[in-house]
Backbone and ligand atoms as CSV (ligand in chain L), in Angstrom:
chain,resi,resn,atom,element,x,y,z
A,1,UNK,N,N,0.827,-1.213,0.000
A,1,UNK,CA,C,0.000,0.000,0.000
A,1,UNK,C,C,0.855,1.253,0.000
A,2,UNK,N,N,2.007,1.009,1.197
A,2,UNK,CA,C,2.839,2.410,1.178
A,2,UNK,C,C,4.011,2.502,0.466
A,3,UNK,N,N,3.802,1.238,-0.722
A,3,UNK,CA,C,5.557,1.037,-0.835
A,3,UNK,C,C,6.093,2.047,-1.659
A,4,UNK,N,N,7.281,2.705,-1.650
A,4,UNK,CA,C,7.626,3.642,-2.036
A,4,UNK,C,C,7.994,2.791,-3.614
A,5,UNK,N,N,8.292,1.923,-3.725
A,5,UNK,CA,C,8.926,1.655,-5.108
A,5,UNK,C,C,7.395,0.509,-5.863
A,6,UNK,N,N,7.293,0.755,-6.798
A,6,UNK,CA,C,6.407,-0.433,-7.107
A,6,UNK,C,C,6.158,-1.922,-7.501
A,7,UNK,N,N,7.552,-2.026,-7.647
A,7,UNK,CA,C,7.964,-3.809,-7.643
A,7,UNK,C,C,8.005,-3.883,-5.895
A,8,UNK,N,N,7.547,-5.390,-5.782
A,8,UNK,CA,C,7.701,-5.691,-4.580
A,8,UNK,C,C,9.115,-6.421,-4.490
A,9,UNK,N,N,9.663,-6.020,-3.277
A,9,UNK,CA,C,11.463,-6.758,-2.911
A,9,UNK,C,C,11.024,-7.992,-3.093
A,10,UNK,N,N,12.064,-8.877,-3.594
A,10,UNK,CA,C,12.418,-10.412,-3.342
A,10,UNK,C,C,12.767,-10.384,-1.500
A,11,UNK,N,N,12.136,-11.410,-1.428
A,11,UNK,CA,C,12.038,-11.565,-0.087
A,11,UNK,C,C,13.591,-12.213,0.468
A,12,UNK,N,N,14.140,-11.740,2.004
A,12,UNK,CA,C,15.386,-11.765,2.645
A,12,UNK,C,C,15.485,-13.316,2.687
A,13,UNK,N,N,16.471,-14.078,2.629
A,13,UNK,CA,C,16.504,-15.452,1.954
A,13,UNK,C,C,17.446,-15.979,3.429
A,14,UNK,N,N,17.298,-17.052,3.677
A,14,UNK,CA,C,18.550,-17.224,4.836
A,14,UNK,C,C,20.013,-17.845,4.218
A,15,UNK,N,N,20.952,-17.416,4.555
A,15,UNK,CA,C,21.670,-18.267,3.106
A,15,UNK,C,C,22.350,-19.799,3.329
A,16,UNK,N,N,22.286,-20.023,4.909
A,16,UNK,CA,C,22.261,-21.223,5.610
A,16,UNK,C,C,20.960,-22.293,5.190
A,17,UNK,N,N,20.323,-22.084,5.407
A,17,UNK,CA,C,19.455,-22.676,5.065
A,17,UNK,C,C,18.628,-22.628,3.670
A,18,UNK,N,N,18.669,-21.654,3.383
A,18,UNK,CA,C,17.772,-21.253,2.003
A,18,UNK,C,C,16.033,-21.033,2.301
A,19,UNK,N,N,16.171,-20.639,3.797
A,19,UNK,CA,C,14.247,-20.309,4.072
A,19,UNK,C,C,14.277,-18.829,4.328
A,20,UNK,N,N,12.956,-18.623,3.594
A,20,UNK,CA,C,13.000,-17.150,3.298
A,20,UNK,C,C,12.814,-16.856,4.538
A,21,UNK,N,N,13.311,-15.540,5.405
A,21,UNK,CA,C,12.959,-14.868,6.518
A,21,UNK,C,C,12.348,-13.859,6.985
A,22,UNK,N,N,11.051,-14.226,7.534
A,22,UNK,CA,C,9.616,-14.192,7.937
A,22,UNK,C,C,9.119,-14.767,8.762
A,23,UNK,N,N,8.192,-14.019,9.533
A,23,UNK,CA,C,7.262,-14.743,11.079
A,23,UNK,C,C,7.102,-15.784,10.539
A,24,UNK,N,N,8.158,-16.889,11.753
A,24,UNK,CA,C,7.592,-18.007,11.695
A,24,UNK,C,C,9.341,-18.898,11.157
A,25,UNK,N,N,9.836,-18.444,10.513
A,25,UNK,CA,C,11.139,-19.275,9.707
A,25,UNK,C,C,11.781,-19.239,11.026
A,26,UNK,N,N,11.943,-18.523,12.351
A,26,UNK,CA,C,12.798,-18.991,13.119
A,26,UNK,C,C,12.264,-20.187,13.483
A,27,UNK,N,N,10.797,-20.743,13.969
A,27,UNK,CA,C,10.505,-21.461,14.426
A,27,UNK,C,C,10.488,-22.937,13.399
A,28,UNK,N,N,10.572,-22.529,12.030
A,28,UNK,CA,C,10.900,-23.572,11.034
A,28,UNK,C,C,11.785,-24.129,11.298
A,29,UNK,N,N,12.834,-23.415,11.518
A,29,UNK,CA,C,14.022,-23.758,11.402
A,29,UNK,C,C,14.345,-24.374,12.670
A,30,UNK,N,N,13.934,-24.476,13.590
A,30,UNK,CA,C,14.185,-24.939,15.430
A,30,UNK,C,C,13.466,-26.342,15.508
A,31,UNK,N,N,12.285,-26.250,14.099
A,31,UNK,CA,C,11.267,-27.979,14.574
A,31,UNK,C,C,11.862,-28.901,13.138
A,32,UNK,N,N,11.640,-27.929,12.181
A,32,UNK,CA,C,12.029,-28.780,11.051
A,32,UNK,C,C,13.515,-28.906,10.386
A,33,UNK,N,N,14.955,-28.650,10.876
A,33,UNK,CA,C,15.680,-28.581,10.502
A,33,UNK,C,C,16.578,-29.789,11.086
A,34,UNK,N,N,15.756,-30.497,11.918
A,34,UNK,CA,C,16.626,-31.574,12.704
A,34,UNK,C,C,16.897,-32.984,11.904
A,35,UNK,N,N,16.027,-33.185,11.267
A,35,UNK,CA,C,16.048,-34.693,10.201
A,35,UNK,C,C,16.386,-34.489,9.247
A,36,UNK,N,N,16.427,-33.584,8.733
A,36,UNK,CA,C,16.638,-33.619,7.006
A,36,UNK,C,C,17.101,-32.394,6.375
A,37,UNK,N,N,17.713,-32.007,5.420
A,37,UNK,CA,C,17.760,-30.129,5.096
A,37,UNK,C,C,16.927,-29.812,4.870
A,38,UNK,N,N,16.891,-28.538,5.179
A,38,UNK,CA,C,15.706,-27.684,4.752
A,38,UNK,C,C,15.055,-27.727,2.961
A,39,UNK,N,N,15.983,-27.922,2.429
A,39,UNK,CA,C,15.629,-27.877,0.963
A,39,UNK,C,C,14.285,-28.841,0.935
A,40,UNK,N,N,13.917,-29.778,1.886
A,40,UNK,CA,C,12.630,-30.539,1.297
A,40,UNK,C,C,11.732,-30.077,1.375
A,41,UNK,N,N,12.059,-28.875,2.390
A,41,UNK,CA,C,10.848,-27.523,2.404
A,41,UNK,C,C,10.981,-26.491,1.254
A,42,UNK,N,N,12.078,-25.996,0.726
A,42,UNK,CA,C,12.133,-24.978,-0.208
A,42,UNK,C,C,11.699,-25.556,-1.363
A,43,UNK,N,N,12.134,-26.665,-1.491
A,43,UNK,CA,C,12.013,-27.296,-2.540
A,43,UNK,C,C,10.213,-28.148,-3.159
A,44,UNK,N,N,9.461,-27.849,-1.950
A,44,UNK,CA,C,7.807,-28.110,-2.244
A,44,UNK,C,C,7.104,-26.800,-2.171
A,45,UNK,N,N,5.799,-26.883,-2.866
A,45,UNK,CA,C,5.351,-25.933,-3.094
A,45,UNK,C,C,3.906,-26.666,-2.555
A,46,UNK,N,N,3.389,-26.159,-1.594
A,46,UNK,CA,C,2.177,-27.705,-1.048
A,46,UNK,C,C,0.710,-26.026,-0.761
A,47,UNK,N,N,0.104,-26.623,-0.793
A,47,UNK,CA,C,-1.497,-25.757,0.133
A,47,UNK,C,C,-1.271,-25.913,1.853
A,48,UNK,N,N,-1.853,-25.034,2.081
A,48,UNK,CA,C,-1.846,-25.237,3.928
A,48,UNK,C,C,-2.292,-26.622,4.542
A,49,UNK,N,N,-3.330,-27.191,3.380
A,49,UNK,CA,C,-4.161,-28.546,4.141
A,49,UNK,C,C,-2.579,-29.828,2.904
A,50,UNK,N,N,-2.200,-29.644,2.404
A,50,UNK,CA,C,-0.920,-30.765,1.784
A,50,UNK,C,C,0.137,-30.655,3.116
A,51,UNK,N,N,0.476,-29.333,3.416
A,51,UNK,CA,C,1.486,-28.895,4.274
A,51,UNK,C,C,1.042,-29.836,5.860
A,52,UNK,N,N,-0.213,-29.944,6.119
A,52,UNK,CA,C,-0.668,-30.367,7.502
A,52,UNK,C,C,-0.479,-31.999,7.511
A,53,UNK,N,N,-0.890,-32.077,6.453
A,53,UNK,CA,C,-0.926,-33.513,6.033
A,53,UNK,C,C,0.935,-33.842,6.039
A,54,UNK,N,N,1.624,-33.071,5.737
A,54,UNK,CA,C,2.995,-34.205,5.305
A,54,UNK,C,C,3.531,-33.989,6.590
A,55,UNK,N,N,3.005,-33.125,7.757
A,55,UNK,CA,C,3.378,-32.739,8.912
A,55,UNK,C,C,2.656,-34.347,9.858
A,56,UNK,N,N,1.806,-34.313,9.519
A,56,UNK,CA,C,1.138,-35.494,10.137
A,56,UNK,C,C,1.881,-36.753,10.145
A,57,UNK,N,N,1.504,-37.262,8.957
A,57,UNK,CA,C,2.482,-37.876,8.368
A,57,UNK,C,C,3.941,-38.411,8.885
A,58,UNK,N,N,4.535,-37.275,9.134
A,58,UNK,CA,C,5.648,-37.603,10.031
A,58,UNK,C,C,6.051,-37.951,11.203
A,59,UNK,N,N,4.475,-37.185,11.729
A,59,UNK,CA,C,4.336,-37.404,12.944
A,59,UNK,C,C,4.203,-38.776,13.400
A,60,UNK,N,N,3.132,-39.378,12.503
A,60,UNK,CA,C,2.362,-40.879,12.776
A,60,UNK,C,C,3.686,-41.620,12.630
A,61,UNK,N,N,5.163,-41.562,11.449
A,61,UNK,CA,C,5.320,-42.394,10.918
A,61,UNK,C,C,6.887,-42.029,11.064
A,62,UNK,N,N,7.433,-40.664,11.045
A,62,UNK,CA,C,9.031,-40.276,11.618
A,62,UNK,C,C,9.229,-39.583,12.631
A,63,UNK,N,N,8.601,-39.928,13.576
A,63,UNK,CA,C,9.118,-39.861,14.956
A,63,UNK,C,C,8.752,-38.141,15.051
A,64,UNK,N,N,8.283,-36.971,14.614
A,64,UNK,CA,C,8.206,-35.761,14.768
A,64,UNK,C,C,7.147,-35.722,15.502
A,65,UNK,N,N,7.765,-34.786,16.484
A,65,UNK,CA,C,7.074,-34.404,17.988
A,65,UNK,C,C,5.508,-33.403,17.273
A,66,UNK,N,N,4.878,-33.524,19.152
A,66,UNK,CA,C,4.452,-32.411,18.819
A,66,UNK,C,C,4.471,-30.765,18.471
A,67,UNK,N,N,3.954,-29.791,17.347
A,67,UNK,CA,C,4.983,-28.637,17.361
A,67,UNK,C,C,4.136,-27.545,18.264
A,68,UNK,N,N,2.557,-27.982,19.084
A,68,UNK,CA,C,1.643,-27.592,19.970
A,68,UNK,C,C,2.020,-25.838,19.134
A,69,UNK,N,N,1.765,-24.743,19.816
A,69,UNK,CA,C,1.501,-23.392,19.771
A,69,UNK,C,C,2.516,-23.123,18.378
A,70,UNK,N,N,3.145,-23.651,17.892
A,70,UNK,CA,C,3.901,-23.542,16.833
A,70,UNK,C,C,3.401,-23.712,15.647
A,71,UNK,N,N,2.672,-24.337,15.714
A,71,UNK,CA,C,1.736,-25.413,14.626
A,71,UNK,C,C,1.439,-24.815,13.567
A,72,UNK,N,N,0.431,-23.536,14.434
A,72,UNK,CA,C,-0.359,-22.799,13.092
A,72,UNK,C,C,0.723,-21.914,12.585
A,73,UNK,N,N,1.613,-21.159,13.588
A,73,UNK,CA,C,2.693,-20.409,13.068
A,73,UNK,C,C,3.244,-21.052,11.784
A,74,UNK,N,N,3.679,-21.910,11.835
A,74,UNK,CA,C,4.721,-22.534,11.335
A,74,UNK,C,C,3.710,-23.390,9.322
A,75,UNK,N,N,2.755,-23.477,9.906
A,75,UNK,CA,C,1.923,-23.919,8.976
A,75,UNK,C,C,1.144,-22.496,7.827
A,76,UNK,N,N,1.386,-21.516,8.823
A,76,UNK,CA,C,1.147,-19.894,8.127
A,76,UNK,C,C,2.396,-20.114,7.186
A,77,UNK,N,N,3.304,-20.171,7.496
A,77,UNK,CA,C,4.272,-19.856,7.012
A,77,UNK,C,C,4.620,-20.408,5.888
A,78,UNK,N,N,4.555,-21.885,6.004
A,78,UNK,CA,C,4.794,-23.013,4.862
A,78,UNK,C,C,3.993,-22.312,3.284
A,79,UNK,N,N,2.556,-21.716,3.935
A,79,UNK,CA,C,1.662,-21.988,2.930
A,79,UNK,C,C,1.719,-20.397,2.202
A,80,UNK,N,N,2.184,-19.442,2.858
A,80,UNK,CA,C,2.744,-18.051,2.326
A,80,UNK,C,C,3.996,-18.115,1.732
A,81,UNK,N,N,4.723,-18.760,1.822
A,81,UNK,CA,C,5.867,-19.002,1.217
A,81,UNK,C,C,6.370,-19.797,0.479
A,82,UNK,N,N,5.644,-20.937,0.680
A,82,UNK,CA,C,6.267,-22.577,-0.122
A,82,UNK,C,C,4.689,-23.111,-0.142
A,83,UNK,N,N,3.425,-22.105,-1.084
A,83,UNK,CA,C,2.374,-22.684,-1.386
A,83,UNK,C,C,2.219,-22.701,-2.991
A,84,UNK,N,N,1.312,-23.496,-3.182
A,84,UNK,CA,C,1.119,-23.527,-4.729
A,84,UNK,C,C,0.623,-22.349,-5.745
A,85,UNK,N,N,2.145,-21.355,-5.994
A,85,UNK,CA,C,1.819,-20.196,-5.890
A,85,UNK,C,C,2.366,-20.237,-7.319
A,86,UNK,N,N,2.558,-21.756,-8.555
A,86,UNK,CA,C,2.875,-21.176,-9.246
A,86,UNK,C,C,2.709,-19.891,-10.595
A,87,UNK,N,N,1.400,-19.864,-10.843
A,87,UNK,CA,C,1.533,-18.332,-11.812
A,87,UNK,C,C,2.394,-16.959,-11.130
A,88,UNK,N,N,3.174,-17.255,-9.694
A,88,UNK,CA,C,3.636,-16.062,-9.889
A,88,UNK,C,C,5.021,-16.037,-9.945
A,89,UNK,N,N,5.677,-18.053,-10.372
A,89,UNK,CA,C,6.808,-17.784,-11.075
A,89,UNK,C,C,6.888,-17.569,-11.999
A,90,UNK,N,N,5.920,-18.458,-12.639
A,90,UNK,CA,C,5.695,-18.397,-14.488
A,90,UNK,C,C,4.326,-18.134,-14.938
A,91,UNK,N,N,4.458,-17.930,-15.943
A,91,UNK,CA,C,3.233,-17.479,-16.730
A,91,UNK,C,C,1.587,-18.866,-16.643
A,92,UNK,N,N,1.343,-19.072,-16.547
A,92,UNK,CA,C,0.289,-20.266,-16.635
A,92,UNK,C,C,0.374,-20.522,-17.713
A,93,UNK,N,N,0.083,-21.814,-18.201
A,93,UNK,CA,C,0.089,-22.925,-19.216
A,93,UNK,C,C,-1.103,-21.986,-20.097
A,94,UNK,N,N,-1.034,-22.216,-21.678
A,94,UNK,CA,C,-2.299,-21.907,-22.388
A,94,UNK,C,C,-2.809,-23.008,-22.654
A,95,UNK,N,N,-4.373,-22.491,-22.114
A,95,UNK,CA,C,-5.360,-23.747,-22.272
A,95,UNK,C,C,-5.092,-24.998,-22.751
A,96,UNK,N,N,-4.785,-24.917,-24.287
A,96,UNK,CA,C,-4.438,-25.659,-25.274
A,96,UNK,C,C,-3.616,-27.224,-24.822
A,97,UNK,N,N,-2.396,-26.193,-23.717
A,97,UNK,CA,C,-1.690,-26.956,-23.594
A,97,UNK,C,C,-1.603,-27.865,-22.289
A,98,UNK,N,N,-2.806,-27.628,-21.654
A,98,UNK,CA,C,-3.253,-27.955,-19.985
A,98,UNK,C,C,-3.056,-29.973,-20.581
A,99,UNK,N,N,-2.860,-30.671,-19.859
A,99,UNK,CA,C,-3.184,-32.236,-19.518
A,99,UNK,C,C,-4.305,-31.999,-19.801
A,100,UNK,N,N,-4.886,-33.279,-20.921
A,100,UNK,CA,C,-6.133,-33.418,-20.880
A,100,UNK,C,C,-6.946,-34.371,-19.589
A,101,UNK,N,N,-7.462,-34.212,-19.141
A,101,UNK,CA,C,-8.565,-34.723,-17.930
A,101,UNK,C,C,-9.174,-36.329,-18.451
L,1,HEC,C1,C,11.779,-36.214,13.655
L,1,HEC,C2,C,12.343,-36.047,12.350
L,1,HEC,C3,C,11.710,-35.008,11.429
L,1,HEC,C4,C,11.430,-33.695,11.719
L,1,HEC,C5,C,11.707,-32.931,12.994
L,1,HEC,C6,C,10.831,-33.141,10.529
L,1,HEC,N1,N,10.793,-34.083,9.538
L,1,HEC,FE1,FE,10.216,-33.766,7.621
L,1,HEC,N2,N,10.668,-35.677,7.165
L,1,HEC,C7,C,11.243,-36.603,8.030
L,1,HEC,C8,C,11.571,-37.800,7.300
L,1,HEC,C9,C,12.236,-39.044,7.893
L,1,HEC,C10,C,11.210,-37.564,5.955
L,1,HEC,C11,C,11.421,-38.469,4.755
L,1,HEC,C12,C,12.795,-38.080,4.280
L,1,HEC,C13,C,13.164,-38.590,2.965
L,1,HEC,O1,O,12.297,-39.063,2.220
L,1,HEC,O2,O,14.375,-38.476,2.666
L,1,HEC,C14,C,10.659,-36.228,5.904
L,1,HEC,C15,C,10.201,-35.620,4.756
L,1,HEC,C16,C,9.757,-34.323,4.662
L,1,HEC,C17,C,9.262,-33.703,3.455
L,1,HEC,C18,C,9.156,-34.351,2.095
L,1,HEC,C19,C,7.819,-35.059,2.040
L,1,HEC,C20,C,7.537,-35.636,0.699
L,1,HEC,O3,O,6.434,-36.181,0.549
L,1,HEC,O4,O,8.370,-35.533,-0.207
L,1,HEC,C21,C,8.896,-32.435,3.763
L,1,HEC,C22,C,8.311,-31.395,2.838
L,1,HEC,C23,C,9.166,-32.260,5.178
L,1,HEC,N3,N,9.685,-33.417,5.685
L,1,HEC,C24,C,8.900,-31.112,5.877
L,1,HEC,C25,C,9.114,-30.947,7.232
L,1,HEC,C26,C,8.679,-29.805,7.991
L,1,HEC,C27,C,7.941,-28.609,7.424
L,1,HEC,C28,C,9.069,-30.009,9.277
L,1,HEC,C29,C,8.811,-29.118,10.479
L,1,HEC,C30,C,7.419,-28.961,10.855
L,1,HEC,C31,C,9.757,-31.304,9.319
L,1,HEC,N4,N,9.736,-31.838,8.069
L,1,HEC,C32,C,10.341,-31.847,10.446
L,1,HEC,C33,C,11.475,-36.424,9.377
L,1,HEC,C34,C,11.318,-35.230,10.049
């Protein structure tokens, strides 16, 4: 609304990790950085309800705790940052060329 320039900044990147930094990436980084690199997070692009689900998931099945008051934080975050946001890397597919159903 107030931004003085009219492109919006590329967002502050961590360069350790590669998670963008924003409410909530400290706490990414404190629950989800213990098993695996972070890249399996940068590297998906999921909805808030895919994101809950692969959280579950781990829970039931790789040993990941509960993340209690963190949860939604951390699940805000996934889905603002690493959601299925692609038309605003690339252009969308023309019709034509969509998978047929
Ligand atoms: C207790 C260990 C543990 C923690 C903590 C953990 N994960 Fe995982 N996660 C795993 C394991 C094990 C896999 C499977 C790894 C593999 O396939 O190489 C995995 C896989 C994933 C995948 C890939 C899933 C897929 O279907 O490809 C994503 C995304 C992911 N984790 C995100 C997270 C997020 C977000 C957090 C923090 C909320 C987190 N992980 C915390 C154990 C953990």
């Amino acid at each position: 609304m107030f931004a003085s320039s009219s492109e919006a900044a590329e967002p502050a990147v961590d360069k350790q990790s590669g998670l963008v930094i924003a409410e909530g990436s400290n706490l990414v980084l404190a629950h989800c950085s213990a098993c695996h690199s972070t890249s399996l997070i940068t590297q998906n692009a999921m909805s808030k309800k895919r994101w809950l689900e692969t959280i579950r998931w781990m829970q039931d099945t790789q040993k990941l705790w509960p993340l209690g008051d963190a949860e939604p934080v951390i699940l805000d975050y996934l889905a603002k940052w690493y959601g299925p946001k692609e038309s605003a890397r690339r252009p969308p597919l023309a019709p034509h060329l969509m998978p047929k159903r």
